[in-house]
C-alpha positions in Angstrom: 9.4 -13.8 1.3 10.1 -9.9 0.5 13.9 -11.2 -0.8 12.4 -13.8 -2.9 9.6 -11.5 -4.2 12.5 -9.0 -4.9 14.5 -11.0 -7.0 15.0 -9.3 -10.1 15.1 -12.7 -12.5 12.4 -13.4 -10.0 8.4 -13.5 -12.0 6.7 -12.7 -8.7 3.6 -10.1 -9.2 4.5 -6.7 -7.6 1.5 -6.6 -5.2 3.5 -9.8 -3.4 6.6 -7.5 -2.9 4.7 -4.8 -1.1 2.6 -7.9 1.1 5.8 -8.9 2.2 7.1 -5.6 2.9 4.5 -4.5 4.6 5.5 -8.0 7.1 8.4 -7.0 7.6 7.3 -3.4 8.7 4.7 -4.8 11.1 7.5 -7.4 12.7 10.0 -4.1 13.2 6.6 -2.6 14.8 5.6 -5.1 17.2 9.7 -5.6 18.3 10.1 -2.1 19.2 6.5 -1.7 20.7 7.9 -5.4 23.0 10.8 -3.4 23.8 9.2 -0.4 24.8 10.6 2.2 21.8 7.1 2.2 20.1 6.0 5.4 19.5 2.6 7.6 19.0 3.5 8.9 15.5 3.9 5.8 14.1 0.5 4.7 14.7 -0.5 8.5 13.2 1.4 7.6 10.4 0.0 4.7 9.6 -3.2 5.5 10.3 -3.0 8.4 7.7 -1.7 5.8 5.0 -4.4 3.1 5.4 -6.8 6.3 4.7 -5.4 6.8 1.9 -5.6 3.0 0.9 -9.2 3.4 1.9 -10.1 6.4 -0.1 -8.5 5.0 -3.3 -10.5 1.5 -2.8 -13.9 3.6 -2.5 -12.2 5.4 -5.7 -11.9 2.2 -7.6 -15.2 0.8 -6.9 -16.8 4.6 -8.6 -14.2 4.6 -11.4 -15.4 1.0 -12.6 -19.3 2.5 -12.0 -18.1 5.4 -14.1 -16.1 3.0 -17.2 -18.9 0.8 -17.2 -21.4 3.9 -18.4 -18.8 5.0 -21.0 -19.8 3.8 -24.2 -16.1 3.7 -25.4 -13.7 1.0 -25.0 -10.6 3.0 -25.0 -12.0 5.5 -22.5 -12.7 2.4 -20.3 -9.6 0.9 -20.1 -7.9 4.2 -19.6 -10.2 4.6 -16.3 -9.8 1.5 -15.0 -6.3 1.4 -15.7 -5.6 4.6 -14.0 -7.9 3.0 -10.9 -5.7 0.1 -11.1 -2.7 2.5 -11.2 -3.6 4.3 -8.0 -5.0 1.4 -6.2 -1.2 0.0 -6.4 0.5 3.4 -5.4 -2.2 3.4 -2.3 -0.3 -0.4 -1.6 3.2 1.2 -2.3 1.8 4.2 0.3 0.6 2.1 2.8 4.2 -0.8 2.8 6.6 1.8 2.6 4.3 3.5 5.6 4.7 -0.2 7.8 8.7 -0.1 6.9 9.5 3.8 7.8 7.2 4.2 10.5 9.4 2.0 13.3 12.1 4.0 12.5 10.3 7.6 13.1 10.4 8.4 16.8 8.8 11.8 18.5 12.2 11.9 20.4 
């Protein structure tokens, strides 16, 4: 799924590449944690990062309270559209979080 979502020809919506990223993060997660290498930080790590998702969700739901109230469309779709914008880097945040964190050990 993340190779086929990562095509470049490919007309697959971003949010599908950082889904199956994230997959592939939580696979490498649950291997190592079978194996006995999982490790304390990781779960720190990604706990920090699913904060951060939560925080900008809470953030999305008050910046479409506050366009709603604004009486001018351009000023609307420039809050909802940064919203959107960090509502996707939170995703980014919280895949590349699932993918690094196997890999960080408290050695």
């Amino acid at each position: 799924d993340m190779l086929t979502a990562a095509e470049p020809e490919g007309k697959e919506p971003r949010q599908n590449l950082l889904s199956a990223a994230g997959r592939v993060g939580d696979a490498s997660r649950a291997l190592l944690n079978t194996i006995g290498e999982g490790d304390e930080t990781q779960d720190v790590l990604l706990g920090f990062a699913k904060a951060v998702a939560n925080t900008s969700a809470a953030l999305v739901v008050q910046a479409r309270k506050c366009a709603a109230s604004s009486e001018n469309p351009q000023e609307r779709e420039e809050i909802i559209s940064a919203a959107a914008h960090t509502a996707l880097s939170a995703s980014e945040l919280v895949a590349c979080a699932k993918v690094v964190a196997p890999t960080i050990s408290n050695d």
